[in-house]
Residue, then its C-alpha position, 0 to 999 in steps of 0.5 A: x591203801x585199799x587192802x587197809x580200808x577193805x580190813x577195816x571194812x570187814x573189822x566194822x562188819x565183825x563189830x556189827x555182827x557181834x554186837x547182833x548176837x549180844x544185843x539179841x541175847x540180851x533184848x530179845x529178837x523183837x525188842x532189840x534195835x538197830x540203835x541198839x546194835x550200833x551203840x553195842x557195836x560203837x558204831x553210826x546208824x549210817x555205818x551200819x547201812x553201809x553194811x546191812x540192809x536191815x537188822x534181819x539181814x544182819x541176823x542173817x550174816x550172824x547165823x550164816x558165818x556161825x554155820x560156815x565156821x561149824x565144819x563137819x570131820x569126815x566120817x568116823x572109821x572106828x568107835x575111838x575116831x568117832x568119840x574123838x570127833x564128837x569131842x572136838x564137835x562138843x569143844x567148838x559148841x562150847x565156845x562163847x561166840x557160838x553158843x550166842x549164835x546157837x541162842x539165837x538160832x534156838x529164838x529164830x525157831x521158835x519165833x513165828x517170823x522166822x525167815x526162809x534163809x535163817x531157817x535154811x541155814x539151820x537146816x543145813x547144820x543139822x542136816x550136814x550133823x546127822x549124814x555125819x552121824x548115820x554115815x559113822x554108825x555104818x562105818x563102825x558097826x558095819x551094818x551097811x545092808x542088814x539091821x538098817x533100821x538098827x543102825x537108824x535108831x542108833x543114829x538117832x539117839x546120838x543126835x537126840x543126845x548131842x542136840x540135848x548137849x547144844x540146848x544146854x550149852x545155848x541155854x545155860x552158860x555155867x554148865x561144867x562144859x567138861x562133865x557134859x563132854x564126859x557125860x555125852x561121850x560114855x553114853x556114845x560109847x554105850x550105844x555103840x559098844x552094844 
């Protein structure tokens, strides 16, 4: 009996945490309640107590499981791997749920009340992408000792690149998620051909 209440638990938190990102998305980040959150999540004010201490605590369990569910691949050995990785990276941006936690993500930065553990979180993702990036761009064009500034460079394009993807898909749902995919990739393959 206990496993059932602990699943049922979690599936009100899940609610909960939905409802966060859905109501965010559609008040804003100061003009969304927690009435708003419960009555989008089906739940009581108590309910939600239950769970979080505040509508900022629970914005930062919204943020915190999108960055615990974003796994970095292991660094790419060919240009082919990379692109394959970059791809699959690209697909899990995409998705719905993620895409309202990067919107999200994108008003906590902007916003002047930010707090010190969402933008830590933040932090973490982007840092884990560009150790990613640098790590692969070594790998393919073997430039581990000379032309580390080249290979810097490089790596910084592609981030330039693959943060202008995830802005779009935050920030304008009915973008064709496949021409950006292809769009990305050959300007990857570009780069690194050269």
């Amino acid at each position: 009996m206990p496993k059932r209440t602990d699943a049922y638990m979690l599936a009100q938190q899940t609610r909960i945490i939905d409802a966060v990102l859905d109501t965010i998305l559609e008040r804003g980040l100061r003009f969304a309640s927690i009435r708003d959150i419960c009555k989008a999540a089906n739940v009581s004010v108590s309910v939600f107590y239950n769970h979080f201490k505040s509508k900022d605590e629970a914005i930062e369990a919204a943020i915190e499981r999108g960055v615990e569910q974003f796994g970095m691949p292991q660094p790419s050995l060919s240009l082919d791997e990379f692109l394959q990785s970059i791809d699959a990276i690209l697909l899990q941006i995409q998705e719905p749920t993620f895409r309202k936690r990067l919107a999200i993500a994108f008003q906590l930065a902007s916003d002047s009340v930010i707090h010190e553990k969402n933008q830590y979180n933040i932090d973490k993702m982007i840092d884990g992408t560009e150790k990613w990036v640098l790590q692969s761009i070594k790998n393919i064009t073997k430039k581990h000792s000379k032309n580390l500034d080249e290979v810097h460079a490089l790596a910084r394009q592609i981030l330039y690149i693959l943060n202008g993807a995830v802005y779009v898909f935050a920030f304008h749902p009915s973008t064709s998620s496949l021409q950006m995919r292809s769009d990305v990739l050959r300007v990857v393959r570009i780069l690194l051909a050269n």
